[in-house]
N, C-alpha and C positions, 0 to 999 in steps of 0.2 A: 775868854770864851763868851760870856755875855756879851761885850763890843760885837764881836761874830754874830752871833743869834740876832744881836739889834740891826746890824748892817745888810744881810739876809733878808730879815723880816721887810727892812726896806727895801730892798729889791724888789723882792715880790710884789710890795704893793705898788710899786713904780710902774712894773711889768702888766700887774693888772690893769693899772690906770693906762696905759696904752694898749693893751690886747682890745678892752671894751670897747673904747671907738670904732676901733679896727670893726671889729664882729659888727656891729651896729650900723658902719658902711657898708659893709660887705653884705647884707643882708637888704638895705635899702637902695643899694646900686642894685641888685638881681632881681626885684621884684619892678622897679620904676625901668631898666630895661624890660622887663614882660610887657609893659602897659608899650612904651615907643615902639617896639619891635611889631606887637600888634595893629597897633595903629598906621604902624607903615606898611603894612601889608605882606601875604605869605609867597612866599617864591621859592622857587627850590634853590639850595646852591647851586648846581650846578645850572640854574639859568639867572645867576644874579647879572646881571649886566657890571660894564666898568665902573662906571659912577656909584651904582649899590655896593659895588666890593670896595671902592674908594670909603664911602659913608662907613659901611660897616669897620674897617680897620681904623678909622677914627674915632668913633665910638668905642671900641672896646680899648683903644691908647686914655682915652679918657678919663673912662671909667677907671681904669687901672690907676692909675694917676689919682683919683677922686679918694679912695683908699687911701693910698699911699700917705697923703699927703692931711696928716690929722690937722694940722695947725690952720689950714684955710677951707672956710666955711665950706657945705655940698651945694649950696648956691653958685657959686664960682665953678663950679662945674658943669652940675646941672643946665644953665643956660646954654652950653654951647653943643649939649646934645640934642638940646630939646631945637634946636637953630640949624641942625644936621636934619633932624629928622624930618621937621617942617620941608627942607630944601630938598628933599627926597621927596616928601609929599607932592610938591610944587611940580617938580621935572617930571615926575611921574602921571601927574595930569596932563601936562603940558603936553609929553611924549605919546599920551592916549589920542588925542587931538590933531596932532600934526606928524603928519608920516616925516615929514622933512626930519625936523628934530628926534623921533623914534631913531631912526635911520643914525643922524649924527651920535647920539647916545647909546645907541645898542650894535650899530652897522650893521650891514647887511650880509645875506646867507654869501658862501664863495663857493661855484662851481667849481669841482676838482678834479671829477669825470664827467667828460660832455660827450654823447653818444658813442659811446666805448674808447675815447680817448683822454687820454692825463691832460687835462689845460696847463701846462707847463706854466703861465707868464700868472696863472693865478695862482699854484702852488708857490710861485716866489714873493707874489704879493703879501700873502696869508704868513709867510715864512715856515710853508711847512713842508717840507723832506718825504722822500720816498719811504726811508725807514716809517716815518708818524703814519704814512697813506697803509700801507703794508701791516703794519701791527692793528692798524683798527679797523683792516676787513677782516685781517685771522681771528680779530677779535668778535664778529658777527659771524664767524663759518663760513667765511667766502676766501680761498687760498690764492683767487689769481686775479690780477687787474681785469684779463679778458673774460669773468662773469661778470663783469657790473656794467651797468647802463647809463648812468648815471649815480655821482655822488658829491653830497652838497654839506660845504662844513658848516654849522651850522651858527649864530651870532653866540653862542653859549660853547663853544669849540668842538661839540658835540658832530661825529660824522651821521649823515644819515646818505645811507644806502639802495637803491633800486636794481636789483642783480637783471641781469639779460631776461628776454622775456622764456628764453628756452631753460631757464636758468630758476625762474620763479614757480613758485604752487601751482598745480590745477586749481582752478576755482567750479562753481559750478557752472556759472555765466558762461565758461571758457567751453565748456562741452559742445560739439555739433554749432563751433562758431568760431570764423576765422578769426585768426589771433592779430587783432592790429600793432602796427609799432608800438611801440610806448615812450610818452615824453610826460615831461613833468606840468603838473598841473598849473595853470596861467592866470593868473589871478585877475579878472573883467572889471570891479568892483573892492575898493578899499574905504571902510568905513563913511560909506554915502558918495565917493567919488571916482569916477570913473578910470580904468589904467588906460589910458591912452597906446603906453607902449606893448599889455598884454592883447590889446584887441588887432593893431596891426599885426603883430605874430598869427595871429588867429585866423585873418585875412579878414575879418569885420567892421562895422563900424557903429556909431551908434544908436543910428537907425534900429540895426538890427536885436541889439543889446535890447532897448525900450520894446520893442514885441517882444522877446523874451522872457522879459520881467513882467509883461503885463499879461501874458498870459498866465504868470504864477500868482497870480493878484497883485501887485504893486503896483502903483501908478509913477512913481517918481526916482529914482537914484537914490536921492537920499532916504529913502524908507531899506534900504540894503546897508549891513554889517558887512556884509562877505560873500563876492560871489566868483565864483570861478568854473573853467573847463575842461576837465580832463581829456587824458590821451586818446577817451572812444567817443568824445565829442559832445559828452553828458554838461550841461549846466546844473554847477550846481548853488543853489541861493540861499540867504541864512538872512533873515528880515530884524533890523533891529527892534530891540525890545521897547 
């Protein structure tokens, strides 16, 4: 009986001596992820791009692993989050800076409805099905392909929608004023640099762009964030800070 009670007693303390670590990681991986997590900055899920969701499913195989694994030092771990998170850091400047690489890293929006027609050869590009198209207008309270005007999936897979114009809200604007077509807004201006391909859609050039902006006080391109032109012809400018 006392063999028992001593072989027990050991146990337990065997079990303590390994539960402790455990807690002690578990507690220093959740808090030293709050600080990375922070530092790499807030994004919704559902706008993480591929490469964020790539980082993030590495980091949290790691950390799990960092636990797990009592017998090798949090240093051996550690390093190769904090080597994630930096390279997050990195592309995510990078990406700020160069639409080219944005583009390759995030890819761009896919037209799915283009002036009240299904783009068929982009629905197959994007790999997405009539069923996907159909559940995510029922899902904004649109029942039929023929209310929508336009709809664009978005780099975050997100559909976004422009129902028919006969098909949208009054606005006030709209009162006692002909109701123009409507297309999607063209973007003149990407962070200091001119869209070449938005302004020939436009029928413009850059001539005309530089009065435009100079009449809103700018003198030069690069002093614009963001400038674009809606369907009723409206410029609209956003001046870097």
């Amino acid at each position: 009986m006392k063999a028992n009670d001593r072989q027990n007693t050991l146990m337990r303390k065997e079990v303590a001596k390994q539960v402790g670590p455990i807690l002690f990681r578990t507690v220093f991986i959740y808090l030293f992820l709050l600080v990375i997590l922070r530092v790499m900055g807030k994004r919704e899920i559902g706008k993480l791009s591929v490469f964020d969701l790539i980082v993030s499913f590495m980091i949290a195989d790691i950390s799990a692993m960092a636990i797990e694994n009592n017998d090798e030092p949090l240093v051996t771990w550690i390093g190769p989050i904090i080597l994630l998170a930096a390279l997050q850091i990195l592309l995510s400047y990078i990406s700020l800076k160069s639409k080219r690489i944005r583009d390759w890293v995030d890819g761009k929006p896919i037209m799915l409805i283009e002036n009240g027609r299904i783009v068929e050869k982009n629905m197959a590009k994007s790999r997405y099905n009539l069923d996907d198209l159909l559940t995510q207008l029922r899902e904004k309270n649109i029942p039929d392909v023929s209310d929508v005007e336009f709809a664009v999936l978005e780099t975050t897979g997100k559909l976004t929608v422009f129902p028919k114009e006969e098909k949208r809200p009054a606005f006030k604007e709209d009162v006692n004023a002909a109701l123009r077509p409507f297309r999607m807004p063209i973007a003149v201006i990407i962070d200091g640099k001119v869209q070449e391909e938005g302004l020939k859609k436009l029928g413009q050039n850059r001539f005309w762009l530089k009065t435009e902006i100079q009449k809103r006080g700018f003198k030069d391109f690069k002093e614009i964030f963001y400038a674009s032109v809606n369907y009723e012809g409206r410029l609209y400018v956003d001046g870097k800070d």
